[in-house]
C-alpha positions as CSV (number, residue, x, y, z in Angstrom):
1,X,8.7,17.8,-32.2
2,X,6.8,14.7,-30.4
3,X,3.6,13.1,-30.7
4,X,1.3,11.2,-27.7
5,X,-1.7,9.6,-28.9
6,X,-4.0,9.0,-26.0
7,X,-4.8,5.5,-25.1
8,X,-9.1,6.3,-25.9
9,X,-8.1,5.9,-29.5
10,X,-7.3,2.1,-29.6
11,X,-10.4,1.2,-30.8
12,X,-9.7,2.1,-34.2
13,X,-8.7,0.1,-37.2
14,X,-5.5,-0.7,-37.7
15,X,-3.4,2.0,-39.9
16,X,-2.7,0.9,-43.7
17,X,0.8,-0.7,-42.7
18,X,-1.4,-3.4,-40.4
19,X,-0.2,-1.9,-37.4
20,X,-1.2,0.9,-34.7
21,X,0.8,2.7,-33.0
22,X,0.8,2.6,-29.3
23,X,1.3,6.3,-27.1
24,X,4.7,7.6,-28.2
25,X,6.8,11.0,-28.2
26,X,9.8,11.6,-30.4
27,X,12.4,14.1,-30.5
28,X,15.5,14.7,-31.9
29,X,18.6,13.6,-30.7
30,X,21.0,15.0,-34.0
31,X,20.1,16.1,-37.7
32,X,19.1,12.5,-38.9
33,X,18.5,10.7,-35.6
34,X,15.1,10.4,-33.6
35,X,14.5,9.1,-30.0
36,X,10.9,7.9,-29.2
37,X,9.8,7.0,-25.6
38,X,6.8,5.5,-24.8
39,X,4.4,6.2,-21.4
40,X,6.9,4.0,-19.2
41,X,9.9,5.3,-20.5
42,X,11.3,2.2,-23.2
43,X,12.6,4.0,-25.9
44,X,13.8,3.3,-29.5
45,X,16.9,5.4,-31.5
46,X,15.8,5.3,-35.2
47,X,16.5,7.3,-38.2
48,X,14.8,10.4,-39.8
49,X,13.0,8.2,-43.0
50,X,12.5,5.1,-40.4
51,X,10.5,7.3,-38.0
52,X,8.5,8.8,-40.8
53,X,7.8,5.4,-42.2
54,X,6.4,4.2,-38.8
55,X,4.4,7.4,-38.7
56,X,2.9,7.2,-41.5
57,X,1.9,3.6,-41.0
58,X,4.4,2.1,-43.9
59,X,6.7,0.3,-41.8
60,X,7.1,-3.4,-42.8
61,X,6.6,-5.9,-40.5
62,X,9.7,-7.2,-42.1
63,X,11.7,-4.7,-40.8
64,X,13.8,-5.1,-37.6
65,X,12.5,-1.8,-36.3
66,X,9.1,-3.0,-36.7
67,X,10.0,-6.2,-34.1
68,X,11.9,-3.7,-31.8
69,X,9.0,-1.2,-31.7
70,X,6.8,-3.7,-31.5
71,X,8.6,-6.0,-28.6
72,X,9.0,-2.7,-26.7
73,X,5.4,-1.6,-26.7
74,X,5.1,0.6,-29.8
75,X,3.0,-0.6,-31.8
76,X,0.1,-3.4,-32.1
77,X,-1.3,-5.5,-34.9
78,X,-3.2,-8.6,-35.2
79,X,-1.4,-10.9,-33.4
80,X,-0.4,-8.7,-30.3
81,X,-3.7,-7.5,-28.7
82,X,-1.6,-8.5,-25.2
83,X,0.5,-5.7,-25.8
84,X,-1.8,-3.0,-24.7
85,X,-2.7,-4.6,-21.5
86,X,1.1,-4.9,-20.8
87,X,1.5,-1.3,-21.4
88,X,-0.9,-0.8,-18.3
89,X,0.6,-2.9,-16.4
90,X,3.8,-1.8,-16.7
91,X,2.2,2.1,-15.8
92,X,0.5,0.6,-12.7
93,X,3.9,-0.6,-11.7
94,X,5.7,2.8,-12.5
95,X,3.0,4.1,-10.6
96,X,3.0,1.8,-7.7
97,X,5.5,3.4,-5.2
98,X,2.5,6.7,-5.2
99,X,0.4,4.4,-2.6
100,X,3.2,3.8,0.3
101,X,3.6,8.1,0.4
102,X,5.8,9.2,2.5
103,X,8.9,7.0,3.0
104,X,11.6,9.8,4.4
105,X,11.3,11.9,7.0
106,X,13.6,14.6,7.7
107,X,14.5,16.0,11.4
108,X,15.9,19.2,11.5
109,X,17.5,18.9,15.1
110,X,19.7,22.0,15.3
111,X,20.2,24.9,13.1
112,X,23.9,25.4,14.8
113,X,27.4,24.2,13.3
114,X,30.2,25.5,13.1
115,X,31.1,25.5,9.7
116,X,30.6,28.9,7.1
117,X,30.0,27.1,4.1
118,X,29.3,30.1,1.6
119,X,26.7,28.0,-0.2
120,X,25.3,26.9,2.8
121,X,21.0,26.3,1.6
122,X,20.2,27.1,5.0
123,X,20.3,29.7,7.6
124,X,22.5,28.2,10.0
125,X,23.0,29.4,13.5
126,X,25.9,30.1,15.8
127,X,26.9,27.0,17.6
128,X,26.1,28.7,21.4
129,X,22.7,29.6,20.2
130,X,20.0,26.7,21.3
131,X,17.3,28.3,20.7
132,X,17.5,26.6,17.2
133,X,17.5,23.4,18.8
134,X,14.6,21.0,17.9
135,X,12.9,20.1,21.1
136,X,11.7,16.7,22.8
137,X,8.0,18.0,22.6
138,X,8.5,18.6,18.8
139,X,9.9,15.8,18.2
140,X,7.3,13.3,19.8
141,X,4.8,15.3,18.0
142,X,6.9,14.8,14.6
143,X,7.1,10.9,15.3
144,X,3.3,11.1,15.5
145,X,3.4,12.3,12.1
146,X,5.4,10.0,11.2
147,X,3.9,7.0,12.1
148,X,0.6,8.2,10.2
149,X,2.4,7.5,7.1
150,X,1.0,4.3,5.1
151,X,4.5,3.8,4.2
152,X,5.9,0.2,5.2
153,X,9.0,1.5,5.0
154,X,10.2,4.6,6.8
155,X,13.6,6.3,6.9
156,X,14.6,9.1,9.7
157,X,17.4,11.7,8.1
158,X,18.4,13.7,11.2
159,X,20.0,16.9,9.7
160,X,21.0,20.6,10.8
161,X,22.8,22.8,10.9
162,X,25.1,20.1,12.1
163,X,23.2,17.2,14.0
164,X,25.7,16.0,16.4
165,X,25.5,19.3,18.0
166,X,21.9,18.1,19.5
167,X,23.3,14.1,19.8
168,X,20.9,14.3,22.5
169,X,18.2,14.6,21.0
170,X,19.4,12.7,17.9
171,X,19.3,9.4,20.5
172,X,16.1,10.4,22.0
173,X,14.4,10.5,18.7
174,X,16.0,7.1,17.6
175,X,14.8,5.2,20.7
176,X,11.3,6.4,20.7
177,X,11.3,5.5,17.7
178,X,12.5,2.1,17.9
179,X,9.8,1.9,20.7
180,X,6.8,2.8,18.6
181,X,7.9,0.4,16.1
182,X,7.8,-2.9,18.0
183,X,4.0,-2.2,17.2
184,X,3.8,-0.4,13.4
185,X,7.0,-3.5,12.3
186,X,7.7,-1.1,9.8
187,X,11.3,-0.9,8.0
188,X,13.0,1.6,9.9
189,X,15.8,3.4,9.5
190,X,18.1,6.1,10.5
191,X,20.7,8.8,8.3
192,X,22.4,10.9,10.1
193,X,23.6,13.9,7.7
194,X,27.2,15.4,9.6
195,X,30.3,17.1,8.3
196,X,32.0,14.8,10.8
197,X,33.8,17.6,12.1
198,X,32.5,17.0,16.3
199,X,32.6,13.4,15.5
200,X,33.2,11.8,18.7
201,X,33.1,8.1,20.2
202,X,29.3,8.9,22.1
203,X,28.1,9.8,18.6
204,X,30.3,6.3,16.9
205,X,28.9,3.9,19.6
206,X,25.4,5.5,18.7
207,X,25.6,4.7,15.1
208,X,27.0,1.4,15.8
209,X,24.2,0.7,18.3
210,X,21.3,1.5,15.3
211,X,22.8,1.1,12.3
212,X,22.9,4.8,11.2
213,X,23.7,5.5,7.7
214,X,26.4,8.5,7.9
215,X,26.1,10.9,5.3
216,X,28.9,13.7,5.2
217,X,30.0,16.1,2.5
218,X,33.1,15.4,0.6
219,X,34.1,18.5,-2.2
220,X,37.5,17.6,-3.4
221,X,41.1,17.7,-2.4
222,X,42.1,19.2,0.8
223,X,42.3,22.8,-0.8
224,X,39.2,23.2,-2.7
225,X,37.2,21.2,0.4
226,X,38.6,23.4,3.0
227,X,38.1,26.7,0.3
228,X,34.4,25.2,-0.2
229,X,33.9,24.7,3.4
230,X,35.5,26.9,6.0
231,X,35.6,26.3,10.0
232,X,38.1,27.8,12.4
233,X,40.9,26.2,12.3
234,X,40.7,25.5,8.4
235,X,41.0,21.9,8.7
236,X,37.2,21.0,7.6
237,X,38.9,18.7,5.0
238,X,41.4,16.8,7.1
239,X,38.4,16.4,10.3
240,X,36.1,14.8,7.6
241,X,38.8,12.4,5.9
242,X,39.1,11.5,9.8
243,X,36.1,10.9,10.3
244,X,35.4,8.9,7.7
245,X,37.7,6.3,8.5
246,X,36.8,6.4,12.3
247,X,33.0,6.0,11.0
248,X,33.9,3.1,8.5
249,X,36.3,1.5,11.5
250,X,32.8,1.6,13.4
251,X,30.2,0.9,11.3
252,X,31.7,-0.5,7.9
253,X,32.5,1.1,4.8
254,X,29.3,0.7,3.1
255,X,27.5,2.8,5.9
256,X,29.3,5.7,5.1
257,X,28.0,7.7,2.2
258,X,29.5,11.2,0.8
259,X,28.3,14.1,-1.6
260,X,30.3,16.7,-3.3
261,X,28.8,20.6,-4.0
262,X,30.0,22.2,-7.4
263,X,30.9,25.5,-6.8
264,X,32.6,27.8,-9.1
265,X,36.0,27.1,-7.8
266,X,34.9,23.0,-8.8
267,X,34.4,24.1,-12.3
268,X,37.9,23.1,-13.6
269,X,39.2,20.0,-11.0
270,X,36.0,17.5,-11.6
271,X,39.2,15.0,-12.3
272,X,40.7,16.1,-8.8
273,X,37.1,15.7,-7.2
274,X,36.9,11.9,-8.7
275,X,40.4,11.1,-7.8
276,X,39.7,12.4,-4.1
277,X,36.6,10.1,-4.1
278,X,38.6,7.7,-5.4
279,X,41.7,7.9,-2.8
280,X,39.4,8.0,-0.1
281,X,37.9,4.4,-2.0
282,X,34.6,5.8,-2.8
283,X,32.5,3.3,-5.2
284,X,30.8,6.5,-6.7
285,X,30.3,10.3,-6.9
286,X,27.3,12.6,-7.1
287,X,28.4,15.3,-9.5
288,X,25.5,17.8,-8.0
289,X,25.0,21.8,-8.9
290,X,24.4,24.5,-6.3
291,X,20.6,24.9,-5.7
292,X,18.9,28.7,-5.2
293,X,18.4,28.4,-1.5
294,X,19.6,30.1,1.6
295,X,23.3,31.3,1.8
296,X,24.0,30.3,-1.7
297,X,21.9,33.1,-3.0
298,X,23.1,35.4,-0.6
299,X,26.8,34.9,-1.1
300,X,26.1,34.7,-4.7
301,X,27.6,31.5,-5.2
302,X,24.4,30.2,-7.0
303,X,25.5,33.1,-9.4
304,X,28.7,32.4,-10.3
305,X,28.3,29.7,-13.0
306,X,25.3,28.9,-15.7
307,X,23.9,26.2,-16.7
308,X,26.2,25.3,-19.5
309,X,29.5,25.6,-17.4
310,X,28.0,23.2,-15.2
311,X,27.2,20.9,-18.1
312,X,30.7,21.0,-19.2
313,X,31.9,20.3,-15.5
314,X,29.5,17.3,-15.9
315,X,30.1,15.6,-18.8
316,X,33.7,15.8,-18.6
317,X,33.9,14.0,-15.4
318,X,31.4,11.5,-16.6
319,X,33.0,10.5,-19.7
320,X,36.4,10.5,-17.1
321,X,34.4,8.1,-15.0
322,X,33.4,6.0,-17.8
323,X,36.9,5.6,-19.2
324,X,38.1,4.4,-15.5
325,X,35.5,1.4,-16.1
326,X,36.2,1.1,-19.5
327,X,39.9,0.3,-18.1
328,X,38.8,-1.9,-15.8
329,X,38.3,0.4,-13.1
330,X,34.7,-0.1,-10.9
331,X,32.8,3.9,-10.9
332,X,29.3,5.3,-10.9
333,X,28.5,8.3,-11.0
334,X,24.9,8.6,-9.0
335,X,23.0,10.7,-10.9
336,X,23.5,9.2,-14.0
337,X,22.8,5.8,-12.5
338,X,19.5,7.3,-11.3
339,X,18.1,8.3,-15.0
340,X,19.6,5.2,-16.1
341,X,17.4,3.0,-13.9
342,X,14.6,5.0,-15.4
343,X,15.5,4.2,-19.3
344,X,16.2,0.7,-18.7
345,X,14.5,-1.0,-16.2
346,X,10.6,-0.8,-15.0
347,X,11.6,0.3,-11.6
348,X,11.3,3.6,-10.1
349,X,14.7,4.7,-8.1
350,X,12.8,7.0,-5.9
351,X,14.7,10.1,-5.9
352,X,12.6,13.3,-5.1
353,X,14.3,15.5,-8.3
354,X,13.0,13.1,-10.7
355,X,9.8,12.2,-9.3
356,X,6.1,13.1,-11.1
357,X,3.8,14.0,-9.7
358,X,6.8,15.9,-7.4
359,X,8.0,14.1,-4.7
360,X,7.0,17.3,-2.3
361,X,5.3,15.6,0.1
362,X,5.2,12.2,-1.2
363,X,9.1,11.3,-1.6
364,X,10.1,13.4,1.2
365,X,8.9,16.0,3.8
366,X,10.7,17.9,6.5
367,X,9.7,18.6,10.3
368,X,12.0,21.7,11.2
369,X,13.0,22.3,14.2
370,X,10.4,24.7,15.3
371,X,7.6,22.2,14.2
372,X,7.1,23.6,10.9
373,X,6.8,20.9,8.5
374,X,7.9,21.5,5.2
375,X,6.9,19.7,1.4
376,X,10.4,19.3,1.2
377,X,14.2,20.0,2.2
378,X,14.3,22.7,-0.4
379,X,11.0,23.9,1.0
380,X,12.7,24.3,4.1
381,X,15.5,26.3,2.8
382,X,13.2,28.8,1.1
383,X,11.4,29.5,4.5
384,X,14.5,30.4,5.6
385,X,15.0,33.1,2.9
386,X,11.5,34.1,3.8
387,X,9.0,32.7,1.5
388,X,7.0,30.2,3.0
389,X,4.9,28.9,-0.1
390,X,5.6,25.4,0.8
391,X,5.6,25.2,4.4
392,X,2.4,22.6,4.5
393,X,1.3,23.1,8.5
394,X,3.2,22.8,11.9
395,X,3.2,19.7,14.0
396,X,1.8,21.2,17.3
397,X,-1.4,23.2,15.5
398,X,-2.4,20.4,12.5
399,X,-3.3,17.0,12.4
400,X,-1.7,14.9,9.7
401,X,-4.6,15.0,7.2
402,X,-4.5,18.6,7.7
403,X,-0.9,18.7,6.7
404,X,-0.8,16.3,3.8
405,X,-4.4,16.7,2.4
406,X,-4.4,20.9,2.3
407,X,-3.9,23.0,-0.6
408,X,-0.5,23.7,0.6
409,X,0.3,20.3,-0.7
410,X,-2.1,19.2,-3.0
411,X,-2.2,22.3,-5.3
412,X,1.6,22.0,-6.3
413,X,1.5,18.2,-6.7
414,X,-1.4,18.4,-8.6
415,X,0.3,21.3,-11.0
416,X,3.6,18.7,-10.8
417,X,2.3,15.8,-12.8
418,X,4.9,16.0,-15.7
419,X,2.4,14.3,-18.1
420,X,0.0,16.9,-18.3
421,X,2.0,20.2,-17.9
422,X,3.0,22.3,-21.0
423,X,5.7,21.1,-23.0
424,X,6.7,18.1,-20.4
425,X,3.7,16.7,-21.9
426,X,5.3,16.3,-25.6
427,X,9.0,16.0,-24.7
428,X,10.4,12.7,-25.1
429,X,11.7,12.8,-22.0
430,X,9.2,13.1,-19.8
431,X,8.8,9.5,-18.4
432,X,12.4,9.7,-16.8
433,X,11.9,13.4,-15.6
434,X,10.8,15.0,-13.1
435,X,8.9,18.4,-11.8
436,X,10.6,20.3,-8.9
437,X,7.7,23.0,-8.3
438,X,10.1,24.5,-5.5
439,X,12.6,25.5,-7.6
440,X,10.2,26.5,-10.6
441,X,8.6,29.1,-7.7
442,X,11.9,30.1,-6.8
443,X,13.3,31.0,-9.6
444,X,10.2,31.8,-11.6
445,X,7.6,32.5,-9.3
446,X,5.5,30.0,-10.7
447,X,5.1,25.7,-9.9
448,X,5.6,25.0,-13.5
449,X,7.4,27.4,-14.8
450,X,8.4,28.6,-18.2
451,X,10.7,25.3,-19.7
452,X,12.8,27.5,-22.4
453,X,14.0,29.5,-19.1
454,X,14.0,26.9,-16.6
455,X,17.6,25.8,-15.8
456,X,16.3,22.4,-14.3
457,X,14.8,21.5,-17.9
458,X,17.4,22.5,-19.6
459,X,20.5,20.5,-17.5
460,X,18.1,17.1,-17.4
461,X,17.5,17.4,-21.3
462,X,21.1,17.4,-21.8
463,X,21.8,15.3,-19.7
464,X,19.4,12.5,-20.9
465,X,20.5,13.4,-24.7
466,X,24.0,12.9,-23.4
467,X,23.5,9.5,-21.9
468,X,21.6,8.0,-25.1
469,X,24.3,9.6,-27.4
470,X,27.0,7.2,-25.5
471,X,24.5,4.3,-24.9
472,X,23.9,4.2,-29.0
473,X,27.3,4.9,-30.3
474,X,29.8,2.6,-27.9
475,X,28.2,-0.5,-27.2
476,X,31.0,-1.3,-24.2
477,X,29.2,2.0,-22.8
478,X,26.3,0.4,-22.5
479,X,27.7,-2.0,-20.4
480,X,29.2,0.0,-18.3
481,X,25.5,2.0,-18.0
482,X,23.7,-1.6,-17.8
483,X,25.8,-2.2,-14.9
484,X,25.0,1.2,-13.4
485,X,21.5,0.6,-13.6
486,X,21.9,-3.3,-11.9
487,X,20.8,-5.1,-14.7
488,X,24.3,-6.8,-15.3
């Protein structure tokens, strides 16, 4: 159940109540109560008759509702024609981060590593075979990409494989692009995505040198990590704890960042995962599913759970985090934090999942190590499965307009805008969503997809129900998601 009214029909006189409403969508959140959202995403938790009432234009300006709905964008009446240019401002402004494009950039430097994760996304390689190994050719060629980017800001993510098996290249990549930049001054930086396992002081000094962001995987205790995660030797959990100490030693603790995989064996120990993030004096956790990419479909491990045991993996480690803060203990878990910068503030976090249009392209875009370029990193790990829908040109055959201005691109982001899709464009939801065409087409064959069948509908509309559920019923939750979202 929602309702939008398009913004053309303003110019009609006000309903009987004195009021008009302003673009809105409601759904329900239980028998009696009613969320409504508005095009940037304020929303308002009101009653059944209340709802109705405002509906049907017999709301009195009396009513505290009536302030709330009207303070948050609602509604106008005679003595708030401001309101509706606000509203477009405030769209502008969600809109705004659409004009700098492309801000990360992702370098596939090796497909080698010596790890056999079973979920792997990708098709990694044997560690002896370099013929998966990026080149300096490709690499300048991908820097000229790059650096055709309007973006003031630009971020390099060098991943693999396992990256410090090409540190070579890695360095090579960082100083020419350093060099370029003493002429673009734009704000560069540098991620270098490792397990940490062939850490070694060349690779530290490095990082030290640029200020590299390290970003390692982290699934749990020792057994589940090194069950999750095999290398020979079995000691993939003890080599990363290691190395993120070494890294923090190097660096500082703040540079080193970590993300857990849920696997079926993760279903029941999200309170180990937590307490290993927090032994290892983590500020936060990512509670992430598996994604249908690469070895994870192969091995079946994207098989072995639904979407509803994820769920309950999920919101029993969130409400475990929230009752470490409510004690007194500092937590966040990411993703939550994410969706909670989108309900209650008028910025836009930037993360590709929850981007619309998609950010295919826009948030994100890959340059493999053959010189494919690729929408995404997901995009990337389909190609490797075979199916190369979203592989948008190659940086030795097409120029950058080529790339980002062909149908490749511009037919998936155009089908991606959540606002006008079917069924995105009533749900309530919609302004913190997403659209994530590549996993629609992977799973459905289609950018859009069917939303009663698609699993990435279906765990965000929980998962936003969730959060409002415990933002309205325990006002020191709130606090603890205000702080989440920085506004505290």
């Amino acid at each position: 159940m929602a309702k939008f009214l398009a913004l053309a029909e303003y110019e009609k006189p006000m309903a009987a109540g004195g009021y008009q409403p302003l673009p809105y969508r409601f759904m329900p959140l239980s028998n009696e109560r009613y969320v409504l959202t508005n095009l940037v995403g304020e929303f308002v938790i009101t009653e059944r008759e209340a709802l109705r009432a405002f509906a049907d234009g017999r709301l009195s300006y009396q009513d505290e509702l009536y302030n709330e709905l009207k303070s948050k964008h609602f509604l106008i009446d005679s003595d708030s024609d401001v309101a509706l240019d606000l509203l477009a401002l405030k769209v502008r402004t969600k809109l705004s981060p659409l004009a700098n494009f492309t801000g990360l950039h992702i370098f596939v430097v090796t497909l080698r590593c010596e790890h056999s994760c079973p979920y792997c996304q990708v098709s990694r390689a044997n560690d002896d075979r370099r013929e998966f190994d990026m080149t300096r050719e490709t690499a300048l060629k991908s820097l000229d990409l790059v650096f055709c980017s309007p973006s003031p800001a630009i971020k390099i993510e060098f991943q693999g494989g396992e990256s410090l098996l090409n540190l070579d290249l890695v360095e090579f990549i960082i100083e020419e692009a350093k060099r370029r930049n003493e002429h673009e001054q734009r704000d560069l930086a540098f991620v270098l995505a490792t397990n940490l396992a062939v850490l070694d002081d060349r690779a530290l000094a490095l990082a030290a040198r640029h200020q590299i962001l390290i970003s390692t995987s982290l699934d749990g205790p020792a057994d589940l990590h090194n069950k999750n995660r095999p290398r020979p030797g079995s000691d993939s959990h003890a080599r990363a704890i290691a190395g993120i100490n070494r890294a923090r030693m190097a660096l500082g603790r703040d540079q080193v960042g970590a993300l857990m995989t849920t696997t079926a064996a993760s279903l029941p120990r999200v309170r180990d995962i937590i307490d290993e993030y927090i032994a290892q004096d983590f500020d936060g956790i990512f509670l992430r599913p598996l994604s249908p990419y690469g070895f994870a479909v192969k091995t079946k491990s994207y098989a072995a759970y639904n979407e509803t045991k994820w769920l309950d993996f999920y919101f029993e480690g969130l409400d475990y985090i929230i009752e470490l803060n409510l004690g007194g203990f500092p937590f966040v878990e990411h993703y939550a934090a994410t969706i909670l910068q989108k309900m209650l503030t008028p910025f836009q976090p930037g993360y590709v999942d929850l981007m619309s249009p998609a950010g295919i392209g826009i948030g994100a875009v890959v340059y493999n190590y053959d010189g494919d370029v690729y929408a995404s990193d997901e995009a990337r790990m389909l190609a490797e499965m075979g199916d190369t829908r979203f592989r948008i040109g190659n940086v030795h055959a097409d120029t950058y307009e080529e790339i980002f201005l062909g149908d490749a691109l511009l037919e998936p982001l155009e089908q991606s805008f959540a606002a006008s899709v079917p069924m995105c464009s009533w749900c309530a939801f919609e302004p913190w969503c997403g659209s994530d065409p590549v996993f629609h087409h992977a799973t459905q064959g289609d950018f859009v997809g069917k939303k009663p069948l698609s699993a990435f509908c279906g765990r965000n509309m929980m998962i936003f129900k969730g959060l409002l559920q415990r933002l309205n019923d325990r006002p020191q939750v709130r606090e603890v998601f205000e702080r989440w979202a920085n506004i505290r």
